[in-house]
Backbone as JSON Lines, residues from 0, in Angstrom:
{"i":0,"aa":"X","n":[120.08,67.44,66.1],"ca":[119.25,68.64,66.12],"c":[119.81,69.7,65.17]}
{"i":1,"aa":"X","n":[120.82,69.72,65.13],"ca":[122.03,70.91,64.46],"c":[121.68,70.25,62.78]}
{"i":2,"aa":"X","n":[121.14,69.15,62.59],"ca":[121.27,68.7,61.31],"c":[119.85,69.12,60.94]}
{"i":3,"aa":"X","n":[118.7,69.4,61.65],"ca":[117.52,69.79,61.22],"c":[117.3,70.93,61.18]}
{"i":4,"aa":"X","n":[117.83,71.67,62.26],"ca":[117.68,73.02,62.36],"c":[118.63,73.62,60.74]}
{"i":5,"aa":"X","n":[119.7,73.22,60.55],"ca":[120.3,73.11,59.18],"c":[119.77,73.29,57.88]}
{"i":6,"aa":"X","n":[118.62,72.23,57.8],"ca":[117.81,71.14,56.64],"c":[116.7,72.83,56.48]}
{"i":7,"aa":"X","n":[116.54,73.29,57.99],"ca":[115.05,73.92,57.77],"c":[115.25,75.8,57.15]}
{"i":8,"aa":"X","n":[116.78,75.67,57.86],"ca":[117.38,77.15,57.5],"c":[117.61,77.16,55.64]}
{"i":9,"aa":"X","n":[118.33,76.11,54.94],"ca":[118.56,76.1,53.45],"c":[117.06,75.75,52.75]}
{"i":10,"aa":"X","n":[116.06,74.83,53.56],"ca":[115.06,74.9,52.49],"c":[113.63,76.24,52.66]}
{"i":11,"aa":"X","n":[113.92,76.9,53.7],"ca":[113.33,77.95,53.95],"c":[114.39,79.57,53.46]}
{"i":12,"aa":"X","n":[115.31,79.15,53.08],"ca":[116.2,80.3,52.86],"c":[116.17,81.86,53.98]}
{"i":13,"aa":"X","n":[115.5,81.06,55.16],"ca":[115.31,82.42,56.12],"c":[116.41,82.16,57.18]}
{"i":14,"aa":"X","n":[116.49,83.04,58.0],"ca":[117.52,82.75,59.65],"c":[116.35,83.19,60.75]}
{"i":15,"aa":"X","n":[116.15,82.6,62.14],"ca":[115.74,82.35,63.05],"c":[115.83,83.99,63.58]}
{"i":16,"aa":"X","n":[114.94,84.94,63.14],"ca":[115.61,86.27,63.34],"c":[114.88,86.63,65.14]}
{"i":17,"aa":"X","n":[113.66,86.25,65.62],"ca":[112.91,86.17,66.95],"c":[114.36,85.63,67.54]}
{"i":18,"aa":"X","n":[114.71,84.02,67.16],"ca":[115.99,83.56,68.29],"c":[116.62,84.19,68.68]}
{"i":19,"aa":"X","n":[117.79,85.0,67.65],"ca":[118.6,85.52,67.1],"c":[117.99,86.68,68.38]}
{"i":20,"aa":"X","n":[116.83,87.34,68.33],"ca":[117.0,89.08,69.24],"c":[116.76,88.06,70.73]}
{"i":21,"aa":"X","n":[116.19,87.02,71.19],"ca":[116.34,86.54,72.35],"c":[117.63,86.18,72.9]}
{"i":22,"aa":"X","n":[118.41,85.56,71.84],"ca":[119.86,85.44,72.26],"c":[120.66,86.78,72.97]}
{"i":23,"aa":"X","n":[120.36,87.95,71.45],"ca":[121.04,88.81,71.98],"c":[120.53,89.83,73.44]}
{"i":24,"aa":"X","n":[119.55,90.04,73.41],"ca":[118.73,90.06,74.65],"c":[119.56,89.46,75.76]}
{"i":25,"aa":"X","n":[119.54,88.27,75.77],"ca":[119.7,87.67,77.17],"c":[121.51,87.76,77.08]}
{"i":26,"aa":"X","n":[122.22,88.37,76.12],"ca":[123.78,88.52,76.15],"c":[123.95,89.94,76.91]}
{"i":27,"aa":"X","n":[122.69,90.63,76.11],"ca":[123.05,91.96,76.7],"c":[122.79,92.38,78.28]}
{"i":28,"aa":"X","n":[121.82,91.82,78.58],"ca":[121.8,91.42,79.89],"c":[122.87,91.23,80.66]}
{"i":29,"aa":"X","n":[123.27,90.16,80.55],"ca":[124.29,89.33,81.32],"c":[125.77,90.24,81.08]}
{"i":30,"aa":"X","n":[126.21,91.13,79.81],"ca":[127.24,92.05,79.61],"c":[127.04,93.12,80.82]}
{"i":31,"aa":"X","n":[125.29,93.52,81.02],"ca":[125.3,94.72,81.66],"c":[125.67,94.54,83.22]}
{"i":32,"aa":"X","n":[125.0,93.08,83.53],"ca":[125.19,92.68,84.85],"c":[126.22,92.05,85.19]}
{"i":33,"aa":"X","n":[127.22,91.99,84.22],"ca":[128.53,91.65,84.49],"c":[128.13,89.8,85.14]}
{"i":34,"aa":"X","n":[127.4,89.24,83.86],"ca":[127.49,87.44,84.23],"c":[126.43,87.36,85.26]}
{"i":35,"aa":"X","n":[125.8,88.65,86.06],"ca":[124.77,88.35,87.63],"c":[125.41,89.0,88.67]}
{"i":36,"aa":"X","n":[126.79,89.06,88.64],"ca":[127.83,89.65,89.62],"c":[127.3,91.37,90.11]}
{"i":37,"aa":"X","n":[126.47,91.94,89.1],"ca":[126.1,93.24,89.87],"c":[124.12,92.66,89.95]}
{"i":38,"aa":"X","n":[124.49,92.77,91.1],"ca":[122.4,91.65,91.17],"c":[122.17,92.73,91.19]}
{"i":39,"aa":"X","n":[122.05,94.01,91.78],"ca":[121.31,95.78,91.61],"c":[120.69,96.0,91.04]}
{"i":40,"aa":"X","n":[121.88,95.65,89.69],"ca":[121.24,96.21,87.94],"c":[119.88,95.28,87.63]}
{"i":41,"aa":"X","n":[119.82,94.13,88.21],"ca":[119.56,92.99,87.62],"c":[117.48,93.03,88.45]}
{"i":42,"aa":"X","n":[117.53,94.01,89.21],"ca":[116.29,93.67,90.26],"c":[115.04,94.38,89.44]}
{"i":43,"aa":"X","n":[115.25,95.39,88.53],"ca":[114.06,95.47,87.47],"c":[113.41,94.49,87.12]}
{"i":44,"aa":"X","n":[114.44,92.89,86.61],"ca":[113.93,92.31,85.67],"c":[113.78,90.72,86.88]}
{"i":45,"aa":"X","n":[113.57,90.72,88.07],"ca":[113.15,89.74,88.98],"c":[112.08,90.04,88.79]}
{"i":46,"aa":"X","n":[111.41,88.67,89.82],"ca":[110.4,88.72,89.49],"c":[109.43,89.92,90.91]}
{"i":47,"aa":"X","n":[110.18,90.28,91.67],"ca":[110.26,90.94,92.85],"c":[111.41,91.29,93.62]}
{"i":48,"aa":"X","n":[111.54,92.56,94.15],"ca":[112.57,92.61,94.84],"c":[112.47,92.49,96.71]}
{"i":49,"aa":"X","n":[111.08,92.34,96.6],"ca":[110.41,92.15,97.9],"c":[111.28,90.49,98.35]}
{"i":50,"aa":"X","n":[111.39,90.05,99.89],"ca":[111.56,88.88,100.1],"c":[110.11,87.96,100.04]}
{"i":51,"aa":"X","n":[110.06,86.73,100.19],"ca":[109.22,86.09,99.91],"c":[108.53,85.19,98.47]}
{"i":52,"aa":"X","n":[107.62,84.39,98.47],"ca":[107.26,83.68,97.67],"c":[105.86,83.44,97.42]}
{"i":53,"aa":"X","n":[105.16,84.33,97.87],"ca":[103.61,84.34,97.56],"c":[102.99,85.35,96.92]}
{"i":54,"aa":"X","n":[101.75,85.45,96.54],"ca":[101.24,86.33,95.5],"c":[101.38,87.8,96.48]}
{"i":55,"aa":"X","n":[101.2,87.98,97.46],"ca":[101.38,89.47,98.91],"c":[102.85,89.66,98.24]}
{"i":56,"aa":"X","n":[103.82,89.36,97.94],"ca":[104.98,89.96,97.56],"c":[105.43,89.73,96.47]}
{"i":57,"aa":"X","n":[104.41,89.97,95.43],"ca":[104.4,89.89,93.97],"c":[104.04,91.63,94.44]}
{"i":58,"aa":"X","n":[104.3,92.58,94.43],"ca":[103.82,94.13,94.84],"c":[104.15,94.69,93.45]}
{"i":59,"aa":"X","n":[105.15,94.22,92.23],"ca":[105.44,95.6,91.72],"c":[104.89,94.73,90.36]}
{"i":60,"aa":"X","n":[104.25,93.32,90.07],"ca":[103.44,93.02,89.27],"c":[102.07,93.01,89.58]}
{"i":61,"aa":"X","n":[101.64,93.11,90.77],"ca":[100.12,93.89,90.84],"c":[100.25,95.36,90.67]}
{"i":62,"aa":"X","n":[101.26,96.0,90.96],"ca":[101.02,97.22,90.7],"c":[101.04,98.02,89.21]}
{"i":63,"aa":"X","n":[101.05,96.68,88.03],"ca":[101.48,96.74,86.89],"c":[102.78,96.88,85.91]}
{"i":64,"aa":"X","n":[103.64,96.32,86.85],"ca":[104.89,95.74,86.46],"c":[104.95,94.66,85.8]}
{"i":65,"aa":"X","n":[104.43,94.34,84.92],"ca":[103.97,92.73,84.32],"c":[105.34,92.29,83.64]}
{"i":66,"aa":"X","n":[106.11,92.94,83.42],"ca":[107.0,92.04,82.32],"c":[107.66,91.46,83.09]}
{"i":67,"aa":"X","n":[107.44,91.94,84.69],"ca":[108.24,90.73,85.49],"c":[108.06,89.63,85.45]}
{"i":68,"aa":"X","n":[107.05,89.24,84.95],"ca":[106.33,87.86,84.68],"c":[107.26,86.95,83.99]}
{"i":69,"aa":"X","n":[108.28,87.92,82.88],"ca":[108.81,86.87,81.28],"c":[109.68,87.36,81.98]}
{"i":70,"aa":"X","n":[110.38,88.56,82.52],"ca":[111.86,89.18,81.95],"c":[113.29,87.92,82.62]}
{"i":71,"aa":"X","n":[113.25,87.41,83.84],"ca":[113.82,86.8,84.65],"c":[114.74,85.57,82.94]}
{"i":72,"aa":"X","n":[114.13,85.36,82.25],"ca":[114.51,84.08,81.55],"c":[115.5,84.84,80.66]}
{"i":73,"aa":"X","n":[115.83,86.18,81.0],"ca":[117.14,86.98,80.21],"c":[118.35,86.91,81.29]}
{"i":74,"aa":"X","n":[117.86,86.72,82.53],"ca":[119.0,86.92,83.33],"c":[119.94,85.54,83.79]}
{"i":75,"aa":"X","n":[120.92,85.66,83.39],"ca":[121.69,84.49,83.52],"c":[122.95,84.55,84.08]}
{"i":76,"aa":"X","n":[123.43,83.47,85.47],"ca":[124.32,84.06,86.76],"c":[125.59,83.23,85.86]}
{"i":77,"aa":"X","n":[126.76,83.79,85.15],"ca":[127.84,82.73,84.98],"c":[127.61,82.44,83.31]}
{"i":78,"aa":"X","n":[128.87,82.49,82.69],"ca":[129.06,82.6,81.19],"c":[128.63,81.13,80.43]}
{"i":79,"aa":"X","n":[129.12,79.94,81.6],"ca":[128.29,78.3,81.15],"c":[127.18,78.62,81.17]}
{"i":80,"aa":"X","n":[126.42,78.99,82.38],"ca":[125.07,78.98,82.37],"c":[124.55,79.47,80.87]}
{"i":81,"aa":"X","n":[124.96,80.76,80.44],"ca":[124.21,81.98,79.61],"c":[124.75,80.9,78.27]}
{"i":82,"aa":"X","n":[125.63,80.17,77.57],"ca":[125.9,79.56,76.51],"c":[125.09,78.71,76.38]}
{"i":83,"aa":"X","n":[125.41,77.74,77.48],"ca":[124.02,76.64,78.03],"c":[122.9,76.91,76.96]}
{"i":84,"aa":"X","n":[122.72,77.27,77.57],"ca":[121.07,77.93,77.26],"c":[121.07,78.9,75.84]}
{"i":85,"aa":"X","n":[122.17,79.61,75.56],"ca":[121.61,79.71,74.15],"c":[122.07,78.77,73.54]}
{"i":86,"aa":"X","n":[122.47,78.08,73.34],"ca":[123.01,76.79,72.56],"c":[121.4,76.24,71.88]}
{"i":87,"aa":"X","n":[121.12,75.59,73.4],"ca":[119.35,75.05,73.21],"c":[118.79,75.8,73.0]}
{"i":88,"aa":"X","n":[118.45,76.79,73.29],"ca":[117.58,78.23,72.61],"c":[118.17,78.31,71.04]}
{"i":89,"aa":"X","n":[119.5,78.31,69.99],"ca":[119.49,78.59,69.15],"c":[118.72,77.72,68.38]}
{"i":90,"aa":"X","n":[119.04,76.01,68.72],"ca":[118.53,74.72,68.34],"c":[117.13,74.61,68.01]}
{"i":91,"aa":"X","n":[116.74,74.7,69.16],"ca":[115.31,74.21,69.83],"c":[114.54,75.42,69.19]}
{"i":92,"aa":"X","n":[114.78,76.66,69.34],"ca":[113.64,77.91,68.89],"c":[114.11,78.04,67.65]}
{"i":93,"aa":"X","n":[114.88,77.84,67.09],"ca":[114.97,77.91,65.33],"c":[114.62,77.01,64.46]}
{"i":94,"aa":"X","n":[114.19,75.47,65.29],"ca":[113.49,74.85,64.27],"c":[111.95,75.3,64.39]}
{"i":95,"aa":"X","n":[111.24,75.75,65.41],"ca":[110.18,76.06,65.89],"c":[109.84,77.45,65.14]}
{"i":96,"aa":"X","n":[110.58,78.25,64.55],"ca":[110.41,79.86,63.9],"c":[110.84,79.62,62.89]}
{"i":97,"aa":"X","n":[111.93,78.74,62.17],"ca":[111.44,78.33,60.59],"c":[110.55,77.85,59.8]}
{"i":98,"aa":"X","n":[110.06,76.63,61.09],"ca":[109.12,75.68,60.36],"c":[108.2,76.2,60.58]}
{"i":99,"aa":"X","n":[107.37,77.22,61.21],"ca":[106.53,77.55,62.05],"c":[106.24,79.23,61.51]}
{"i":100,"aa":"X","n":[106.3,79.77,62.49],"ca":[106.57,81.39,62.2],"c":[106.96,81.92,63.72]}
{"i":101,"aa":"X","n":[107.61,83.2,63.65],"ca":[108.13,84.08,64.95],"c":[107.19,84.17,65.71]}
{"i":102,"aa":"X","n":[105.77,84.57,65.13],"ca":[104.41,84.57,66.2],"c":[104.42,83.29,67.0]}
{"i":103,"aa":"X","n":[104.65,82.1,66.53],"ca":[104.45,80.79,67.11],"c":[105.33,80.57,68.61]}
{"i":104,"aa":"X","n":[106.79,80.39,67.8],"ca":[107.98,80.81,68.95],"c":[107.36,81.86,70.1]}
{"i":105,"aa":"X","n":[107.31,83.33,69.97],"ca":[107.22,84.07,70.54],"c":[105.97,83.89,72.11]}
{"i":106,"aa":"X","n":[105.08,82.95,70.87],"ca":[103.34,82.58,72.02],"c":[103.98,81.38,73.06]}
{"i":107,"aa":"X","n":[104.81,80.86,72.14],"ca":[105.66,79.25,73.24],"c":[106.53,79.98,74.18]}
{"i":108,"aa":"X","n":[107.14,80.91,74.02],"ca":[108.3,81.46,74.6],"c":[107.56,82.07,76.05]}
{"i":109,"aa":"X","n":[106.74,82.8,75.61],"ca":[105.68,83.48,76.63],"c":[104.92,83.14,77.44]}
{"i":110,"aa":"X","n":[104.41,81.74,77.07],"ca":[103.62,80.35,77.81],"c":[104.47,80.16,78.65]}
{"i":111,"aa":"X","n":[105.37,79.65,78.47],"ca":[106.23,78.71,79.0],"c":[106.85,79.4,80.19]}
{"i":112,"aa":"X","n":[107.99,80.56,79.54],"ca":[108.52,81.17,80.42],"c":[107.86,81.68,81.3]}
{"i":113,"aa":"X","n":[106.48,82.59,81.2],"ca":[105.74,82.75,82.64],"c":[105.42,81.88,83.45]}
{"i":114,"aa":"X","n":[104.61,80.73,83.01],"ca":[104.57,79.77,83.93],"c":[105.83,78.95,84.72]}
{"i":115,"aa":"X","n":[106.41,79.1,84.26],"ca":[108.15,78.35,84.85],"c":[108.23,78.99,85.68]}
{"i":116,"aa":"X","n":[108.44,80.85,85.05],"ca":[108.83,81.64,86.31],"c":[108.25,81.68,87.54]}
{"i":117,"aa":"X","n":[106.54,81.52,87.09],"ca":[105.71,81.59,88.3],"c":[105.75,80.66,89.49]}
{"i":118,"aa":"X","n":[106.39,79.32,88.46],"ca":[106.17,77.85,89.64],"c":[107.43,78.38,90.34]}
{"i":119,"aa":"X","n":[108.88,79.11,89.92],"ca":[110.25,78.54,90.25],"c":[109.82,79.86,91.52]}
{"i":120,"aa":"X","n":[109.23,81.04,91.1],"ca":[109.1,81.74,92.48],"c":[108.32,81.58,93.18]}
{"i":121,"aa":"X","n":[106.72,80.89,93.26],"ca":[105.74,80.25,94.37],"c":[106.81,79.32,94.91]}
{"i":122,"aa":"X","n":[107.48,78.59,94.7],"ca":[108.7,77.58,95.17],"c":[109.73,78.25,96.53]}
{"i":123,"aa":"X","n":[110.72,78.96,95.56],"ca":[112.03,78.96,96.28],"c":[111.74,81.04,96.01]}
{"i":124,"aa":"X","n":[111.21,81.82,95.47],"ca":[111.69,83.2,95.66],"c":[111.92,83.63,94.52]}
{"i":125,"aa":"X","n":[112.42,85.11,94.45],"ca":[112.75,85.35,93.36],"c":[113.78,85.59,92.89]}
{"i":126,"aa":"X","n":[115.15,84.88,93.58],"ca":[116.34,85.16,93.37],"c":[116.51,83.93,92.46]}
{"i":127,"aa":"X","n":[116.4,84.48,91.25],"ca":[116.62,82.68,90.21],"c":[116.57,83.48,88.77]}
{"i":128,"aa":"X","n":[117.1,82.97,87.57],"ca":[116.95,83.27,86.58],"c":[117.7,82.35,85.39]}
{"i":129,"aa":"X","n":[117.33,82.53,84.23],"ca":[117.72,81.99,83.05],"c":[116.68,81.69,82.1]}
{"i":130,"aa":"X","n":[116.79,81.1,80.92],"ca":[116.1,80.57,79.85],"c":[115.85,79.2,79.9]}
{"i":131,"aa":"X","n":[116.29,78.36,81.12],"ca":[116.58,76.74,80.77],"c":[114.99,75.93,80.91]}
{"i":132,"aa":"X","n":[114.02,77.34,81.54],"ca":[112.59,76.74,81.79],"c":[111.99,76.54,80.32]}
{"i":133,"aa":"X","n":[112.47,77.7,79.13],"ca":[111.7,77.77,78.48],"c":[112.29,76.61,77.79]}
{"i":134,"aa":"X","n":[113.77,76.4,77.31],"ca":[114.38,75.54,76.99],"c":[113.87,74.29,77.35]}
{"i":135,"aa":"X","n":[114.07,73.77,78.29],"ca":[112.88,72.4,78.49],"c":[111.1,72.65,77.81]}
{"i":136,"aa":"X","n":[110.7,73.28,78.08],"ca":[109.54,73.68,77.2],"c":[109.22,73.28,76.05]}
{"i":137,"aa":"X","n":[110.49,73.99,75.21],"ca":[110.5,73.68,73.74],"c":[110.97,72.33,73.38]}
{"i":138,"aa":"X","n":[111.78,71.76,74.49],"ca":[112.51,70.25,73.63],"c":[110.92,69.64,74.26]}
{"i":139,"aa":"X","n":[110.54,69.66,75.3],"ca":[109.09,69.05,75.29],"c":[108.25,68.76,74.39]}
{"i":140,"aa":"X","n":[108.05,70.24,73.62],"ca":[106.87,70.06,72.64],"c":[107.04,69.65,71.42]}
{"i":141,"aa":"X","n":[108.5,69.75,71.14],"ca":[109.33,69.58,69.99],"c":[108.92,67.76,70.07]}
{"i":142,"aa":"X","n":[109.99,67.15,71.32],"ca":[109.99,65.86,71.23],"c":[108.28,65.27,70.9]}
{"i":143,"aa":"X","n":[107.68,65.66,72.24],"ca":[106.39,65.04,71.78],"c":[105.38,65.37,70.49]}
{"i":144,"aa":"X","n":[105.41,66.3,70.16],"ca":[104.86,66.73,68.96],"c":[104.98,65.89,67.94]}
{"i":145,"aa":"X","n":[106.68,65.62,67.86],"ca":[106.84,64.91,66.77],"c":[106.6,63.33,67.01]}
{"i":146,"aa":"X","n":[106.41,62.63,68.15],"ca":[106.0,61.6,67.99],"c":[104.33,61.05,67.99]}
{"i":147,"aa":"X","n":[103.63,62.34,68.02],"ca":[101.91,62.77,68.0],"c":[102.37,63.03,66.51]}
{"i":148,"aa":"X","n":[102.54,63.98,66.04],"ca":[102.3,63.62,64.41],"c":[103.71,63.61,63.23]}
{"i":149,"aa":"X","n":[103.92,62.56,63.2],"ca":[104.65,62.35,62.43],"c":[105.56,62.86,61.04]}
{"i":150,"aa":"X","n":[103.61,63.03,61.02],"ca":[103.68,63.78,59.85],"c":[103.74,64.98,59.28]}
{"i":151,"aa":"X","n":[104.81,65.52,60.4],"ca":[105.21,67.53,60.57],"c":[106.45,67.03,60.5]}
{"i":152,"aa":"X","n":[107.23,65.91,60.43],"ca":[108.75,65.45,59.86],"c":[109.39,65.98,61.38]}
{"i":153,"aa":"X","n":[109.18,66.33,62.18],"ca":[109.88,66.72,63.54],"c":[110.51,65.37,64.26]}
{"i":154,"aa":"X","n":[111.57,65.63,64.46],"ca":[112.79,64.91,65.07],"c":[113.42,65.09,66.0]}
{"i":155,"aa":"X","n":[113.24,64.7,67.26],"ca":[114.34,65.12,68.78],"c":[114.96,63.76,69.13]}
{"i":156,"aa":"X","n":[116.16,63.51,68.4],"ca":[116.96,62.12,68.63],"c":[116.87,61.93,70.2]}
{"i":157,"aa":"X","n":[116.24,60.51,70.66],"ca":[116.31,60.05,71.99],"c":[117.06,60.12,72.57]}
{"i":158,"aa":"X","n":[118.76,60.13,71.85],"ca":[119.89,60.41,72.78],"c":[119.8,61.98,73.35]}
{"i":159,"aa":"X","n":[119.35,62.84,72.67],"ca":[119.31,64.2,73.11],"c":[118.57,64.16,74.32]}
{"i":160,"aa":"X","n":[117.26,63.8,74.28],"ca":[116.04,63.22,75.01],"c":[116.68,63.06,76.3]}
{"i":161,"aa":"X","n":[116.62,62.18,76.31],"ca":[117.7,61.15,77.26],"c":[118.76,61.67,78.09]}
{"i":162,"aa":"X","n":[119.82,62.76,77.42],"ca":[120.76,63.75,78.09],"c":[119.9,64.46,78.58]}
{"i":163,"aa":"X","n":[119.39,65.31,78.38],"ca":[118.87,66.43,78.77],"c":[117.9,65.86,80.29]}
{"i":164,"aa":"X","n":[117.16,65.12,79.89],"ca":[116.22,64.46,81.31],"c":[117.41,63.64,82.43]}
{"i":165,"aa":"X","n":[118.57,63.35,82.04],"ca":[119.67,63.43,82.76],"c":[120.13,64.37,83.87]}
{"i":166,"aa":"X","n":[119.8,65.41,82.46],"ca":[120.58,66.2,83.37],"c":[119.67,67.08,84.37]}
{"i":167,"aa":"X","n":[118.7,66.95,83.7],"ca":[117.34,67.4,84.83],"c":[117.58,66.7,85.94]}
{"i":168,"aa":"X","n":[117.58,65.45,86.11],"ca":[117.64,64.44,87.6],"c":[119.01,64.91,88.2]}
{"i":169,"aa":"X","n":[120.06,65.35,87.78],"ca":[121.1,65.73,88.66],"c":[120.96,67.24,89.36]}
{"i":170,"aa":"X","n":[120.55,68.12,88.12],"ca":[119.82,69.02,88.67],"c":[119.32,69.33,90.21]}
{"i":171,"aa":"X","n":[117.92,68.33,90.25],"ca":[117.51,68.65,91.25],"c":[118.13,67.34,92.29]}
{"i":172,"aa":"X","n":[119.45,66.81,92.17],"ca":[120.27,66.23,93.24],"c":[120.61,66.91,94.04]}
{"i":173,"aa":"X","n":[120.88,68.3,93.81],"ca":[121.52,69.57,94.29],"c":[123.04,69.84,94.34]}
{"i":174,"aa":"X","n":[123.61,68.64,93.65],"ca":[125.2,68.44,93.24],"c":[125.7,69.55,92.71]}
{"i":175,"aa":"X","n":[124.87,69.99,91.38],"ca":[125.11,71.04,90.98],"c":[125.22,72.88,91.22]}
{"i":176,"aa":"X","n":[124.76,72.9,92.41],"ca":[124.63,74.02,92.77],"c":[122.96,74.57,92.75]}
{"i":177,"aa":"X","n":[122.9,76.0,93.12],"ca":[121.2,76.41,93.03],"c":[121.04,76.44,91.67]}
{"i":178,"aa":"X","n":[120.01,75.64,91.44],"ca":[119.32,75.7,89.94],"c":[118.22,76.13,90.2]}
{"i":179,"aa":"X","n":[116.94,76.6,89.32],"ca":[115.95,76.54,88.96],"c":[115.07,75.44,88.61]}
{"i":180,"aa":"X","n":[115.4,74.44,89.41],"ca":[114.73,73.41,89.34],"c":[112.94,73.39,88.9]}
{"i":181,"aa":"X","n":[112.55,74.36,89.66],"ca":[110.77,74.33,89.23],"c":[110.59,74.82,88.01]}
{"i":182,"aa":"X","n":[111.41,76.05,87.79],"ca":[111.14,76.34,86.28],"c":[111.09,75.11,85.5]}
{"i":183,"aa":"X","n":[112.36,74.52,85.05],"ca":[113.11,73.34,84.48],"c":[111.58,72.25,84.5]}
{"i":184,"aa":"X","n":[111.39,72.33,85.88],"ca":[109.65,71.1,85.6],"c":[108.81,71.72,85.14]}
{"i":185,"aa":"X","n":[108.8,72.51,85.5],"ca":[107.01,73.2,84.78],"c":[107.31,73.65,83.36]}
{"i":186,"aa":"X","n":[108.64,74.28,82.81],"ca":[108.62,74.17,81.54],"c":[108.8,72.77,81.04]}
{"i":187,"aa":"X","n":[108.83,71.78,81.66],"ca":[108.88,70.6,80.7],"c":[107.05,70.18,80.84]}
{"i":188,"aa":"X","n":[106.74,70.6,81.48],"ca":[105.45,70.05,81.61],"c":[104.32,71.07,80.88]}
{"i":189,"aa":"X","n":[104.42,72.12,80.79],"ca":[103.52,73.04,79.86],"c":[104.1,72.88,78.52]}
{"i":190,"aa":"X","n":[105.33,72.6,77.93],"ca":[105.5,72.14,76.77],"c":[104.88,71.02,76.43]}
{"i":191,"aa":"X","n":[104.68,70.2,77.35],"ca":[104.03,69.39,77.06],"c":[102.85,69.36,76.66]}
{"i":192,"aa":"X","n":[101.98,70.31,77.66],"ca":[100.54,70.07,77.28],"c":[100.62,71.16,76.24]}
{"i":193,"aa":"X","n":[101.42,72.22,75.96],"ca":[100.83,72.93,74.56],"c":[101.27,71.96,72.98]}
{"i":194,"aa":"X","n":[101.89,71.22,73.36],"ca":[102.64,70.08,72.3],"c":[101.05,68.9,72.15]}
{"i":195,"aa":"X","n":[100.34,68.53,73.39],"ca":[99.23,68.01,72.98],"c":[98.09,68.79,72.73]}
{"i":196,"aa":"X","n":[98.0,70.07,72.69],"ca":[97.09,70.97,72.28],"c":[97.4,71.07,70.64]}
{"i":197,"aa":"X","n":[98.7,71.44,70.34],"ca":[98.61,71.62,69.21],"c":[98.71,70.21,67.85]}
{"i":198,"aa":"X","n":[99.0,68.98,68.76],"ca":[99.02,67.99,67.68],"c":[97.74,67.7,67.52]}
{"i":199,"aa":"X","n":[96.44,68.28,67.79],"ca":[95.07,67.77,67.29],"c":[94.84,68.77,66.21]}
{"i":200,"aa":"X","n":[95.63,70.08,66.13],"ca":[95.26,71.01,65.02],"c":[95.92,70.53,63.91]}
{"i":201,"aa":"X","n":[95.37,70.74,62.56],"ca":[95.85,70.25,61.4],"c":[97.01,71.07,60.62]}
């Protein structure tokens, strides 16, 4: 991946500048909240601070709080977690905003991450956060895209493939601790279908 994302930065002579403010975004975050350790700071950007998991305690996004919808995929509990995830966020969204444009990224980023957020809190609540929904998202549309058309030169080596859906199944073993497991599916699954939406456009 590191070898394409590479290929696309020298023959485009640009840098991933959308990635680049999501990264720092979700650093600055995690600096302010001290890693998740002060959750206080952190209850603006849930998706509710109400208990519960149904649309009745969604209160401060009916009341027009909407960015609660995206903001949650900045907040990240633990310094693995927050690298994690930009690692694949630098990868995954910089071949997608070179080859592509920032508008593109930005519409995937926004798809994805709301719907993740929405499944991971109809699920389990709103005590959950990170980028790893949108992150599955993008290796979704990335992988399948490129095996729908070929002929956009897109490449997600099967071994990557392969790890990553790994590590999804341990995931939700619960070995690992509380994950975001629903995000993690529903962003693999709306990447998906925007990955077969967009391989019929030319």
């Amino acid at each position: 991946m590191n070898d394409l994302l590479n290929g696309l930065l020298y023959r485009h002579g640009t840098v991933p500048r959308l990635t680049l403010v999501l990264i720092a975004i979700s650093a600055a975050v995690s600096a302010y909240s001290g890693l998740g350790d002060s959750l206080g700071k952190l209850v603006p950007l849930l998706m509710s601070e109400y208990r519960g998991n149904s649309w009745e305690t969604l209160v401060e996004i009916r009341n027009g709080e909407l960015w609660r919808l995206i903001t949650p995929i900045f907040v990240h509990f633990g310094l693995l977690h927050l690298l994690f995830n930009m690692m694949w966020l630098w990868d995954l969204g910089g071949v997608i905003e070179t080859r592509w444009s920032a508008l593109q990224l930005s519409a995937l980023v926004l798809v994805i991450g709301v719907s993740s957020n929405l499944a991971q809190y109809l699920m389990e609540g709103a005590l959950f956060g990170g980028m790893s929904g949108v992150v599955y998202g993008l290796l979704a549309y990335l992988y399948i895209l490129g095996r729908l058309r070929p002929d956009l030169g897109l490449h997600v080596p099967q071994a990557i493939m392969s790890f990553m859906l790994i590590w999804f199944a341990l995931c939700w073993t619960g070995l690992l601790g509380g994950i975001a497991n629903w995000a993690h599916t529903f962003g693999l699954v709306s990447g998906g279908l925007l990955a077969l939406g967009r391989s019929q456009l030319k």
